[in-house]
N, CA, C and O atoms as a DFTB+ gen file, in Angstrom:
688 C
 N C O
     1  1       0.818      -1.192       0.000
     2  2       0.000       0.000       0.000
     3  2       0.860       1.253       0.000
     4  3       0.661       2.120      -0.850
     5  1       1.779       1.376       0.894
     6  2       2.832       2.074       0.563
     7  2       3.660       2.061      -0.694
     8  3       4.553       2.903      -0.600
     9  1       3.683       1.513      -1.657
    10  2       4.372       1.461      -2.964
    11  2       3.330       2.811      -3.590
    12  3       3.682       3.877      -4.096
    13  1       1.810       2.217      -3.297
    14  2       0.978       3.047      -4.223
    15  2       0.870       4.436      -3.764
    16  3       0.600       5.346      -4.549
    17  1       1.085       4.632      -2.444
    18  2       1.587       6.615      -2.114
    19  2       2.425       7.165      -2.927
    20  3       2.199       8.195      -3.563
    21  1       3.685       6.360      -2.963
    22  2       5.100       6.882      -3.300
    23  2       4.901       6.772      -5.093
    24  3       5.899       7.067      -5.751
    25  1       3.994       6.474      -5.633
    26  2       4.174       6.187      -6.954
    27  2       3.704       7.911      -7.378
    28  3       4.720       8.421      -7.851
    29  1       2.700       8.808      -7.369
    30  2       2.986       9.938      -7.687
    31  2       3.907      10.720      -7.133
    32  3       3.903      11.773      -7.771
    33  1       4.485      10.747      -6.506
    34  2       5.884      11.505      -5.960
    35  2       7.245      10.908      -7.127
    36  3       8.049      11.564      -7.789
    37  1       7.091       9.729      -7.026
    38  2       7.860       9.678      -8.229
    39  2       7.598       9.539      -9.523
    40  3       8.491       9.100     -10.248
    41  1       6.532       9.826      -9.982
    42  2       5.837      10.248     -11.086
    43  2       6.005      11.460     -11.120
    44  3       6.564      11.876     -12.135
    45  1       5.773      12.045     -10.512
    46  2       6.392      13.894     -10.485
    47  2       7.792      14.611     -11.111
    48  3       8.205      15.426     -11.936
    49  1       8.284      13.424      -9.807
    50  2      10.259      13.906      -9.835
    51  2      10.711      12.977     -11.466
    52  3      11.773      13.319     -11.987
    53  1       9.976      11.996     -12.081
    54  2      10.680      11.774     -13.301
    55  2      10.085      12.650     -14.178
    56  3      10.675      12.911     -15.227
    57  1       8.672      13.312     -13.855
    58  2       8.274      14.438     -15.121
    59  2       9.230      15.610     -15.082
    60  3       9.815      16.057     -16.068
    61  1       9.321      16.021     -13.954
    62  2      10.537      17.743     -13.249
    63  2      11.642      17.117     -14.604
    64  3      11.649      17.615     -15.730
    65  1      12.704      15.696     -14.082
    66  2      13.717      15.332     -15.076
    67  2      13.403      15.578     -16.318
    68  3      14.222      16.191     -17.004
    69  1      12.458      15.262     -16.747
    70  2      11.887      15.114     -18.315
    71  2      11.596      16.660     -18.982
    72  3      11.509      16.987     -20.166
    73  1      11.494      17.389     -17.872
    74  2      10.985      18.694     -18.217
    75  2      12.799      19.268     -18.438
    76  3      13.244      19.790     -19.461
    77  1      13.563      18.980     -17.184
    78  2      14.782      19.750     -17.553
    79  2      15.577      19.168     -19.030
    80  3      15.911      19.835     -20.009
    81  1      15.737      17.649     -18.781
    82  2      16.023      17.501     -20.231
    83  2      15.451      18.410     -21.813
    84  3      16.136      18.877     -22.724
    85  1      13.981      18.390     -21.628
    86  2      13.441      19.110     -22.295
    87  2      14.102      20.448     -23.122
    88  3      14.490      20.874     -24.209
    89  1      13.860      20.801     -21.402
    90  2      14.784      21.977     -21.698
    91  2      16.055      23.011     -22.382
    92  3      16.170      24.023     -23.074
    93  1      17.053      21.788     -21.522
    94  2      18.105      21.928     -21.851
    95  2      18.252      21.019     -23.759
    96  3      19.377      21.152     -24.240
    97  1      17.479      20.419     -24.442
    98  2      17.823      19.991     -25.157
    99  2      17.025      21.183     -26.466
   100  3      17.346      21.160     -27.654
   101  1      16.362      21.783     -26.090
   102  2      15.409      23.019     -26.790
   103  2      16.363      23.970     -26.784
   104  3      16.412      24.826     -27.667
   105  1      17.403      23.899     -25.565
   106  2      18.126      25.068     -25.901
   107  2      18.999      24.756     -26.623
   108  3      19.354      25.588     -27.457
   109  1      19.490      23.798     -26.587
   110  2      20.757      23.280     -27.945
   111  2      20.276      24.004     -29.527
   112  3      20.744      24.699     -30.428
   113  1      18.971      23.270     -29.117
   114  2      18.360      23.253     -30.558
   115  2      18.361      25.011     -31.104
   116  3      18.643      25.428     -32.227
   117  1      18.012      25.680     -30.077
   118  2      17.570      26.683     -30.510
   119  2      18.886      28.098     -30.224
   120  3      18.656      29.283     -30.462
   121  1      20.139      27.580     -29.706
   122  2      21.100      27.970     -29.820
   123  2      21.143      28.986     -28.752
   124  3      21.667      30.066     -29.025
   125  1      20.569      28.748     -27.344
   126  2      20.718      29.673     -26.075
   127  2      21.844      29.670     -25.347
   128  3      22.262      28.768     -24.622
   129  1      22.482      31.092     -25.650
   130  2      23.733      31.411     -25.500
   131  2      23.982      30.946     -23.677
   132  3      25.114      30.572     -23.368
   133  1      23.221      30.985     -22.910
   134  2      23.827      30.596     -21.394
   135  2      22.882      29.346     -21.117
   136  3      21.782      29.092     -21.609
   137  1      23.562      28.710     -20.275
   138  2      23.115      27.656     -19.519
   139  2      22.148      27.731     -18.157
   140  3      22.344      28.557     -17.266
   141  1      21.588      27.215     -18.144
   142  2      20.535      27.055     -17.133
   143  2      20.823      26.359     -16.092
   144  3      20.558      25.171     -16.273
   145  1      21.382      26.655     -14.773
   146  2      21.456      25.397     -13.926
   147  2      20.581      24.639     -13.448
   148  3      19.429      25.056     -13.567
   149  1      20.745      23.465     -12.840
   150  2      19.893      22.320     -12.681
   151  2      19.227      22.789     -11.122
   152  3      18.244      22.117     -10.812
   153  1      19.562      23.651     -10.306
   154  2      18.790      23.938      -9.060
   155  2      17.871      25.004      -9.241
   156  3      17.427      25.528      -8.220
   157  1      17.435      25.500     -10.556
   158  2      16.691      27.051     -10.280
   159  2      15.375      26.188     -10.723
   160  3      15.293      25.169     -11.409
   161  1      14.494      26.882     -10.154
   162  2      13.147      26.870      -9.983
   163  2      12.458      26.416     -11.085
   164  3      12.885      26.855     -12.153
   165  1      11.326      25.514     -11.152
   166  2      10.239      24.745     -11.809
   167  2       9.745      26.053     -12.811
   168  3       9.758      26.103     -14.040
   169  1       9.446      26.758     -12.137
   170  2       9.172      27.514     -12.651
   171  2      10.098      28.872     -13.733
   172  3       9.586      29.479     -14.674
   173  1      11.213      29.001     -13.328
   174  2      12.243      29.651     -14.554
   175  2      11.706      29.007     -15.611
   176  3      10.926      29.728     -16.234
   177  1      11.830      27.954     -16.031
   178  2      12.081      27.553     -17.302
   179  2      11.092      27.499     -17.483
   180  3      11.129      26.661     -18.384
   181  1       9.938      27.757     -17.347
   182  2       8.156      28.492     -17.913
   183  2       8.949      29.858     -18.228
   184  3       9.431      30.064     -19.342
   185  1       9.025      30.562     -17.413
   186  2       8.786      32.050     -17.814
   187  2      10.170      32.404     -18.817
   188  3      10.149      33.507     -19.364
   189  1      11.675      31.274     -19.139
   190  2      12.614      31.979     -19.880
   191  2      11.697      31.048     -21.264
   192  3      12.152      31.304     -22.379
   193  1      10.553      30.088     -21.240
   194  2       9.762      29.722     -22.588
   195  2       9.208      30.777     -23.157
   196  3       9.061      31.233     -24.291
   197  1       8.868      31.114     -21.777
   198  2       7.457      32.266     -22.178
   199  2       7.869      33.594     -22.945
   200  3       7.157      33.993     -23.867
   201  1       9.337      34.472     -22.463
   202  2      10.028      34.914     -23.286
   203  2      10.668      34.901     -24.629
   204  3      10.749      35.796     -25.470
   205  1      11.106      33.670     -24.632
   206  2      11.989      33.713     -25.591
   207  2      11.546      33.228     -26.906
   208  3      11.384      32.011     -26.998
   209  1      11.408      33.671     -27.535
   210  2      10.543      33.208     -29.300
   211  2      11.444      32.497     -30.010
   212  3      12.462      33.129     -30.291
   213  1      11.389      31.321     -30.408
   214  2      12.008      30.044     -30.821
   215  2      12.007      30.439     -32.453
   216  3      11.147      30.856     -33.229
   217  1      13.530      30.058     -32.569
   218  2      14.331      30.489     -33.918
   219  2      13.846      28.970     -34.866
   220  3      14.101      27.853     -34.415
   221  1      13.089      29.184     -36.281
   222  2      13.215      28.640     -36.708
   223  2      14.906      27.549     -37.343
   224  3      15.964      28.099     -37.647
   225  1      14.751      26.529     -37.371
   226  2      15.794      25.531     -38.064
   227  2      15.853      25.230     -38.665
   228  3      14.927      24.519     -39.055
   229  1      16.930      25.400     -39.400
   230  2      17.449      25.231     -41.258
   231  2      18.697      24.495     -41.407
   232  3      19.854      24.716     -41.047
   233  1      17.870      23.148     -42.319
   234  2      19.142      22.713     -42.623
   235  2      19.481      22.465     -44.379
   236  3      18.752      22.267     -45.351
   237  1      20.595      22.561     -44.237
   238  2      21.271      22.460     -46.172
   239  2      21.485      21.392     -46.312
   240  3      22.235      20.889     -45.477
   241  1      20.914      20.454     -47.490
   242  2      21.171      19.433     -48.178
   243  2      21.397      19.512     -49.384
   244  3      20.841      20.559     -49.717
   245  1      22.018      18.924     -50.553
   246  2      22.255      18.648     -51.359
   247  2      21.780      16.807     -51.872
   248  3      21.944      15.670     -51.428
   249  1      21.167      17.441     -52.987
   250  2      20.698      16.267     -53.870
   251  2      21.964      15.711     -54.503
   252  3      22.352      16.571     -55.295
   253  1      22.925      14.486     -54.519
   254  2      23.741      14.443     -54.964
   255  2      23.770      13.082     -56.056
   256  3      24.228      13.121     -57.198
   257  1      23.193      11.952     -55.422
   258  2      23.271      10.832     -56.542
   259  2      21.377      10.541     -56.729
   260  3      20.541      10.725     -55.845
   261  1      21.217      10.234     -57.618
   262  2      19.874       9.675     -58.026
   263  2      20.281       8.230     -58.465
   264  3      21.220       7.937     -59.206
   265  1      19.286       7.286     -57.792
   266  2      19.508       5.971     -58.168
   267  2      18.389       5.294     -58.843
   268  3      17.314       4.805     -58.496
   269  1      19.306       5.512     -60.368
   270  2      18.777       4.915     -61.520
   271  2      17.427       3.823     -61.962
   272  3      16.543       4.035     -62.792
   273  1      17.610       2.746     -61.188
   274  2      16.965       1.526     -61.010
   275  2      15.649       2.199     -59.967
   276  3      14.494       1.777     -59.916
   277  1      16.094       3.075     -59.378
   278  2      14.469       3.682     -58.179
   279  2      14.023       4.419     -59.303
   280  3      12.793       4.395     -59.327
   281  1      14.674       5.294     -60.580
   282  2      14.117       6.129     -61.006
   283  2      13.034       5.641     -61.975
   284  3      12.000       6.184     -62.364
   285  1      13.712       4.172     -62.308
   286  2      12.841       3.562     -63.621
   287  2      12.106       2.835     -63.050
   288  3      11.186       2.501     -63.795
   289  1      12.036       2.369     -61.992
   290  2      10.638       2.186     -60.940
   291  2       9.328       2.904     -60.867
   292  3       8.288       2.473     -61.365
   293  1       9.442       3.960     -60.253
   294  2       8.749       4.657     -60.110
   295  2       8.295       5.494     -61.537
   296  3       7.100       5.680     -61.768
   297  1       9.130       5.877     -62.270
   298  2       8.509       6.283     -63.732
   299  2       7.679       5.117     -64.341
   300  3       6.521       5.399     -64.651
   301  1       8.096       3.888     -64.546
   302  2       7.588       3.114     -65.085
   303  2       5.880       3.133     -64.254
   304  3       4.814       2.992     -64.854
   305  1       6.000       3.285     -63.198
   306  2       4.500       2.809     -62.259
   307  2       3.575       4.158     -62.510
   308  3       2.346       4.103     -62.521
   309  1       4.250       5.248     -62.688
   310  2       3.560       6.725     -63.254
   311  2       3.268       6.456     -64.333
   312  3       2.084       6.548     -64.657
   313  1       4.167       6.064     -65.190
   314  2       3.403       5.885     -66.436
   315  2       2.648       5.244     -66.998
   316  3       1.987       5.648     -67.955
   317  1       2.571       3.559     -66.276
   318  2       1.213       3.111     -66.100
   319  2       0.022       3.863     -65.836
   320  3      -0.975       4.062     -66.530
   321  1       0.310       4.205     -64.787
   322  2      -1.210       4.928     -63.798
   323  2      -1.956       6.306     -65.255
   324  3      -3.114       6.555     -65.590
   325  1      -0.437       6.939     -65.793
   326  2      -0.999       7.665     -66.912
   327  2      -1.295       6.717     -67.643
   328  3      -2.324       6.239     -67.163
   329  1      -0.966       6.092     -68.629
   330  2      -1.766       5.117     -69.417
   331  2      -3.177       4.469     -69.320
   332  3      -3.776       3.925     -70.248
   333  1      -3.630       4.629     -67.958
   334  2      -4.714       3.849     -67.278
   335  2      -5.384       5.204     -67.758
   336  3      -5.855       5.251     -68.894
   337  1      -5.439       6.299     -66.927
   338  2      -5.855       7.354     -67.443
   339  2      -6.580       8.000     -68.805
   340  3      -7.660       8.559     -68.999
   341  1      -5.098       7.532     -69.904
   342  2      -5.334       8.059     -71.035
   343  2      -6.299       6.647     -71.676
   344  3      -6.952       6.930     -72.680
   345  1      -6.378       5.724     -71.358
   346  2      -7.320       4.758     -72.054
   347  2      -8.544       5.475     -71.166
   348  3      -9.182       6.075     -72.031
   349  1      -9.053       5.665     -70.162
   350  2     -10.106       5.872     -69.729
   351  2     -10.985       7.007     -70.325
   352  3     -12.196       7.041     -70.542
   353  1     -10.106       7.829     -70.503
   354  2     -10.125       9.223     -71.102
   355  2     -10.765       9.339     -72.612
   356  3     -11.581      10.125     -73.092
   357  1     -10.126       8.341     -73.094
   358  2     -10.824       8.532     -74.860
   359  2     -12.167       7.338     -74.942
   360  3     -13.081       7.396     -75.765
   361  1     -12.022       6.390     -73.985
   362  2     -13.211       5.712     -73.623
   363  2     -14.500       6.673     -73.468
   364  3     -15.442       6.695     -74.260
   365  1     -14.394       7.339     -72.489
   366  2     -15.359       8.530     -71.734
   367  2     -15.669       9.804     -73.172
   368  3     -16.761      10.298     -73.449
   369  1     -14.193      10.098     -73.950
   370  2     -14.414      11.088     -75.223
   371  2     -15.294      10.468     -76.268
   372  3     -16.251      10.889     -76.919
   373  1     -14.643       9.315     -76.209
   374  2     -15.776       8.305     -77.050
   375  2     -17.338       8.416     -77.018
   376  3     -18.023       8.725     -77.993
   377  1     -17.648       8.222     -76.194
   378  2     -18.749       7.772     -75.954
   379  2     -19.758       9.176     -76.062
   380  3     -20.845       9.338     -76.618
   381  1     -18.985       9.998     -75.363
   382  2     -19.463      11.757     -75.722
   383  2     -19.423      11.986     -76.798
   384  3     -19.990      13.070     -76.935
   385  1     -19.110      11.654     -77.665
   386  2     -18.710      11.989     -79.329
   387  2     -19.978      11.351     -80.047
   388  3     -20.783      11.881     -80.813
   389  1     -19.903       9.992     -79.544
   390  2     -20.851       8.854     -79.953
   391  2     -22.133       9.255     -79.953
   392  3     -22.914       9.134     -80.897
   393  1     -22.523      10.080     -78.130
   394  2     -23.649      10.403     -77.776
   395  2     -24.121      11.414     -78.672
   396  3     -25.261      11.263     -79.112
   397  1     -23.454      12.428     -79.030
   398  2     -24.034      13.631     -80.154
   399  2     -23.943      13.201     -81.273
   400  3     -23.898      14.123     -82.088
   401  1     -23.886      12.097     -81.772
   402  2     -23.576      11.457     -83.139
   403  2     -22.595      12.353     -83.978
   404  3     -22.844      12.411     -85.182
   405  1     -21.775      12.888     -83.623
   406  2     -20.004      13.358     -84.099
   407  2     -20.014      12.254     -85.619
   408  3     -19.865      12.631     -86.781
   409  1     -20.203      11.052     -85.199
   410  2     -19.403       9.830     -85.818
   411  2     -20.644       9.842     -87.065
   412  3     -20.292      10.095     -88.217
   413  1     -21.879       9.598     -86.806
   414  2     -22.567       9.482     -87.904
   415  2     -22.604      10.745     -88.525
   416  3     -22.415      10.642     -89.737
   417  1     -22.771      11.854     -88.151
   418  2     -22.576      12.849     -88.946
   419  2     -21.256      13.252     -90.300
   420  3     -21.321      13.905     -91.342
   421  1     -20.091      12.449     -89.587
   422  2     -19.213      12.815     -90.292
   423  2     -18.918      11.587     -91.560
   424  3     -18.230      11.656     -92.579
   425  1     -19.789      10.429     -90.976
   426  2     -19.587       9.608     -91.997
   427  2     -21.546      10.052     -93.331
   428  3     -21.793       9.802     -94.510
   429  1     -22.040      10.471     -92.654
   430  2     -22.470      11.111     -94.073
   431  2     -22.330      11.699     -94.502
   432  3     -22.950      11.775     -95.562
   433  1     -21.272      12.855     -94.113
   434  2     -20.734      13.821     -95.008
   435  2     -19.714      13.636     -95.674
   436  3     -19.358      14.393     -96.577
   437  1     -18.804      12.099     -95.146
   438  2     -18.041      11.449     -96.495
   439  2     -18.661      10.566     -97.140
   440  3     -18.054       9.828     -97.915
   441  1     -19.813      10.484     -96.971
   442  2     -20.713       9.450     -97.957
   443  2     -21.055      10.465     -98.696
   444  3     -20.800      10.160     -99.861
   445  1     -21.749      12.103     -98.602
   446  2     -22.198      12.618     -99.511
   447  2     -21.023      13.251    -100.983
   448  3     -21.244      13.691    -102.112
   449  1     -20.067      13.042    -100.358
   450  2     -19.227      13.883    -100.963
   451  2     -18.649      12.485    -102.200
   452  3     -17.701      12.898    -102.868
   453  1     -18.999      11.228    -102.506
   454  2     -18.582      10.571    -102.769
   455  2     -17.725       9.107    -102.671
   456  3     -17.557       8.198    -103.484
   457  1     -17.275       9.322    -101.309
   458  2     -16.412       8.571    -101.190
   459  2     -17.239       7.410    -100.372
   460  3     -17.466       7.476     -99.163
   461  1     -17.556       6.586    -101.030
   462  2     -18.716       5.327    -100.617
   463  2     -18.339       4.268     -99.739
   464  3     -18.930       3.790     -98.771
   465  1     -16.728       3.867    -100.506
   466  2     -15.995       2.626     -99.904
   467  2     -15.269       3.215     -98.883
   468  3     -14.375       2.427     -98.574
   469  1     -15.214       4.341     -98.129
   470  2     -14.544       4.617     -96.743
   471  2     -15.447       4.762     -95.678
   472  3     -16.097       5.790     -95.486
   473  1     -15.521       3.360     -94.714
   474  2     -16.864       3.400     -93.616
   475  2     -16.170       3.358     -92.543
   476  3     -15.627       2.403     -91.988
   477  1     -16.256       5.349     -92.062
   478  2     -16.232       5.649     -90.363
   479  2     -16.110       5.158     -89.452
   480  3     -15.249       5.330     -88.590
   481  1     -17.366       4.122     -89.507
   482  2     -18.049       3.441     -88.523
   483  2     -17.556       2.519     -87.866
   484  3     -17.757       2.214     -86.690
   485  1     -16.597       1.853     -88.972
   486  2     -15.680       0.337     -88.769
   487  2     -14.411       1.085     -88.266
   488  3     -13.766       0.336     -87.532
   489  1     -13.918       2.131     -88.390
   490  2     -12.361       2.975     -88.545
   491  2     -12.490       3.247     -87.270
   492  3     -11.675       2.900     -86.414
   493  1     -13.764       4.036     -87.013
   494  2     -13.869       4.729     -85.803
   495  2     -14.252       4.014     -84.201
   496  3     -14.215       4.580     -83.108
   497  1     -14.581       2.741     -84.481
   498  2     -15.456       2.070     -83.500
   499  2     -14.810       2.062     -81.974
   500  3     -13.588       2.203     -81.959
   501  1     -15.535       1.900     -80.543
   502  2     -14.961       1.850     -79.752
   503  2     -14.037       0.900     -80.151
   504  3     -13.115       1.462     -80.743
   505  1     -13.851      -0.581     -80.065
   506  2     -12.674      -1.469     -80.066
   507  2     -11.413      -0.617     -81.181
   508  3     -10.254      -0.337     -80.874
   509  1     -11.839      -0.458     -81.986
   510  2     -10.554      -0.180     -82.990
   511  2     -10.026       1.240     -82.144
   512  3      -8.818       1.046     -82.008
   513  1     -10.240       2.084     -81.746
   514  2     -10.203       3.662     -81.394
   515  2      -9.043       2.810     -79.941
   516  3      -7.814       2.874     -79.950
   517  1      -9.981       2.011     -78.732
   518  2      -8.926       1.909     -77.633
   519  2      -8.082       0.651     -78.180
   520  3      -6.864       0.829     -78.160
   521  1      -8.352      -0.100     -78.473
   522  2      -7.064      -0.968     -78.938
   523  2      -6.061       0.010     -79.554
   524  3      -4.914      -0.294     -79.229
   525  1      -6.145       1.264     -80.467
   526  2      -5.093       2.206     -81.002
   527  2      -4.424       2.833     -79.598
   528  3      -3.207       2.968     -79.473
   529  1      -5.337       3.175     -78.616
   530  2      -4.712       3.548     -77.661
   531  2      -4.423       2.627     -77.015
   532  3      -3.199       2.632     -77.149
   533  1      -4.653       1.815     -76.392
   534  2      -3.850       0.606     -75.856
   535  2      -2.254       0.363     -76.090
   536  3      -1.321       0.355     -75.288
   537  1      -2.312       0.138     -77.712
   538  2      -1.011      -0.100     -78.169
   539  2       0.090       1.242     -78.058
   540  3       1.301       1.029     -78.115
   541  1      -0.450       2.615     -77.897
   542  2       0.111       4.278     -78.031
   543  2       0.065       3.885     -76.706
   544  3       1.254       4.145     -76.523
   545  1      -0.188       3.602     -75.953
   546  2      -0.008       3.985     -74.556
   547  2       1.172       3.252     -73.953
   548  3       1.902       3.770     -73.109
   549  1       1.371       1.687     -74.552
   550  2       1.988       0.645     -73.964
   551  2       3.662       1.097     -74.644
   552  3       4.731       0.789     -74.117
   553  1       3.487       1.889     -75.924
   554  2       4.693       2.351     -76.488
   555  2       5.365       4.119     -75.482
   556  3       6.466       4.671     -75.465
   557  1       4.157       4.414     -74.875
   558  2       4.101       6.057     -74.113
   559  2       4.962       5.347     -72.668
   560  3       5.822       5.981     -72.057
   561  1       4.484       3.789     -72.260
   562  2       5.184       3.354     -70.926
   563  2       6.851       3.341     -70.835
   564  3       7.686       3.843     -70.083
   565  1       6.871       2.512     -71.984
   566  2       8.281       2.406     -72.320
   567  2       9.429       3.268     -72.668
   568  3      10.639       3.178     -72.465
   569  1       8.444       4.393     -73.434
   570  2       9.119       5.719     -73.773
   571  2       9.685       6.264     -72.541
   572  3      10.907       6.406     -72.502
   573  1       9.005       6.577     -71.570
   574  2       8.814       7.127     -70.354
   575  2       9.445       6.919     -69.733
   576  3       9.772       7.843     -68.989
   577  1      10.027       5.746     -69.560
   578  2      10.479       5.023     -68.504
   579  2      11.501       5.065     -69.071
   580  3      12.239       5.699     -68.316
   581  1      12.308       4.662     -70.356
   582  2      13.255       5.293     -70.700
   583  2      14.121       6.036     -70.841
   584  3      15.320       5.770     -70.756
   585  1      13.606       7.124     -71.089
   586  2      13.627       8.784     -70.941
   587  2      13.978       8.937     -69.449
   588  3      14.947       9.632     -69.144
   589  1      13.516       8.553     -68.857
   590  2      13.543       8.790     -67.025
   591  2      14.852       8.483     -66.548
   592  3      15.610       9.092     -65.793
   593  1      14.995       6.777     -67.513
   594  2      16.245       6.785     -66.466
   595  2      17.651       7.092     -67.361
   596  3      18.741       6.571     -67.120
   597  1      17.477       7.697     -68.043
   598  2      18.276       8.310     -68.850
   599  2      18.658       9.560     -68.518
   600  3      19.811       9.988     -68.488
   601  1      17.319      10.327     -68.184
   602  2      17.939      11.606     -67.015
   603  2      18.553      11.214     -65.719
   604  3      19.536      11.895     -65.423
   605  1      18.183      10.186     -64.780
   606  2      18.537       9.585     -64.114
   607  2      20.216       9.670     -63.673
   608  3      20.834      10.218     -62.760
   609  1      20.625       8.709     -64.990
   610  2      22.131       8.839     -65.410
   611  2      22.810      10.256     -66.032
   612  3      24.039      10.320     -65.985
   613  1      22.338      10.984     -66.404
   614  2      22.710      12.536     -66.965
   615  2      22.618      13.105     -65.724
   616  3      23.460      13.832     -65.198
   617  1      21.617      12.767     -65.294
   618  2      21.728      13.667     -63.323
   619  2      23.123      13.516     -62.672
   620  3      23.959      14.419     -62.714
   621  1      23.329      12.307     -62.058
   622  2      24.150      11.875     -61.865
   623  2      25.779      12.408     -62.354
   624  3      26.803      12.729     -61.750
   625  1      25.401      12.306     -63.657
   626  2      27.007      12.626     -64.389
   627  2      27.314      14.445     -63.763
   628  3      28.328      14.994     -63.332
   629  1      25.885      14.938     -63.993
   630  2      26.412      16.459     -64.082
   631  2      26.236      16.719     -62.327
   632  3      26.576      17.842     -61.951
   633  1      25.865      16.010     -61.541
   634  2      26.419      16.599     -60.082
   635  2      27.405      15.962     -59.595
   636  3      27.792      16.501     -58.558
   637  1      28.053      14.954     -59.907
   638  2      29.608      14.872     -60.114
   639  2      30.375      16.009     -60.659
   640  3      31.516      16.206     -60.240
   641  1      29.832      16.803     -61.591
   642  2      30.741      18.025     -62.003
   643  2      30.728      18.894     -61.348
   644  3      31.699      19.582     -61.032
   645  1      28.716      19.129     -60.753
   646  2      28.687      20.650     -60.102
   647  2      28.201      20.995     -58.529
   648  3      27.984      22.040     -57.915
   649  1      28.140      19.388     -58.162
   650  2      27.991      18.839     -57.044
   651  2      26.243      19.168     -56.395
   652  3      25.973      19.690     -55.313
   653  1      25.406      18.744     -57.296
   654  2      24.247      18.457     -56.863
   655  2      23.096      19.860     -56.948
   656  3      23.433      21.006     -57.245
   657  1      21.708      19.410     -56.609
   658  2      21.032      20.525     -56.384
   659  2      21.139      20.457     -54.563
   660  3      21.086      19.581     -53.700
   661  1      21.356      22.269     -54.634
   662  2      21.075      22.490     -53.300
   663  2      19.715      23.020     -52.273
   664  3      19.109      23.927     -52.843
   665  1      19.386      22.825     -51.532
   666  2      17.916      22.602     -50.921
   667  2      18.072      23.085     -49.350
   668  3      18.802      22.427     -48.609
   669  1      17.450      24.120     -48.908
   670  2      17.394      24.695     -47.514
   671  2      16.075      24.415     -46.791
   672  3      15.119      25.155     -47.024
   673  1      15.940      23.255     -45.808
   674  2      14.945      22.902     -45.709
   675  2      14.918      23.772     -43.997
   676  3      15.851      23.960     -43.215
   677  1      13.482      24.144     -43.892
   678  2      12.950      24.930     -42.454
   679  2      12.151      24.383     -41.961
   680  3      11.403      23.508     -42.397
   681  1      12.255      25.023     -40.611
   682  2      11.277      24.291     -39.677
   683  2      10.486      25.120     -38.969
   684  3      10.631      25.349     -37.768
   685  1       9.262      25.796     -39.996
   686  2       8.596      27.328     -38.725
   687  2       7.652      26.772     -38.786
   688  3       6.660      27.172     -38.178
């Protein structure tokens, strides 16, 4: 029964510790020119918080290697997700086109004009229209992904020369 008295008393005295650590580790951070000793009051270190307005933190990095094999990863999986897109897209144009009759209109106006043996209808059809994109898209993946890691390696070469992009990241 006595264990369970003494347990907020020392629940207290490890929060006080936790608070000076706190402290003292906020001031590192935040670059406070004097030290605080460990006997002054619970209360100081409220009122030198309450004062003192906390310096944002900045640190400099440099982008220096890009790795190739992550780059054609992730391009390759973008350019899927676009491909998914662009088939959905002329699916949906399709069908809007379809709905105002776009398609029959234009194939009687190459029927009127003569030209008998050229039928729209078969040229233009959903299957023939996304199978064209299907195949443009599956050639747009590869392109892509290509291209990517080709900058990838050109990245690479030219921050070996000029030593990277540089980047100031903050903390307000």
């Amino acid at each position: 029964m006595s264990d369970n008295l003494n347990e907020p008393a020392e629940h207290a005295a490890a929060h006080e510790g936790r608070e000076a650590r706190s402290a003292a580790s906020h001031r590192m951070a935040y670059g406070a020119s004097e030290p605080v000793s460990a006997a002054a009051s619970p209360a100081a270190p409220a009122q030198a918080r309450a004062r003192r307005v906390p310096r944002a933190r900045r640190m400099k990095l440099s982008l220096t290697h890009v790795d190739p094999w992550s780059v054609a990863k992730v391009s390759f999986l973008l350019a899927i997700a676009g491909a998914i897109i662009q088939i959905v897209a002329v699916a949906l144009i399709w069908g809007l086109l379809n709905v105002i009759g776009l398609f029959d209109s234009v194939n009687d106006m190459v029927s009127n004009t003569g030209l008998s043996g050229l039928d729209l209808n078969n040229i233009l059809s959903l299957p023939t229209v996304l199978s064209a994109t299907t195949i443009l898209s599956i050639f747009e993946v590869v392109l892509i992904m290509v291209l990517a890691t080709i900058g990838a390696f050109l990245y690479n070469v030219v921050c070996a020369l000029v030593g990277g992009i540089h980047v100031t990241l903050g903390d307000d």
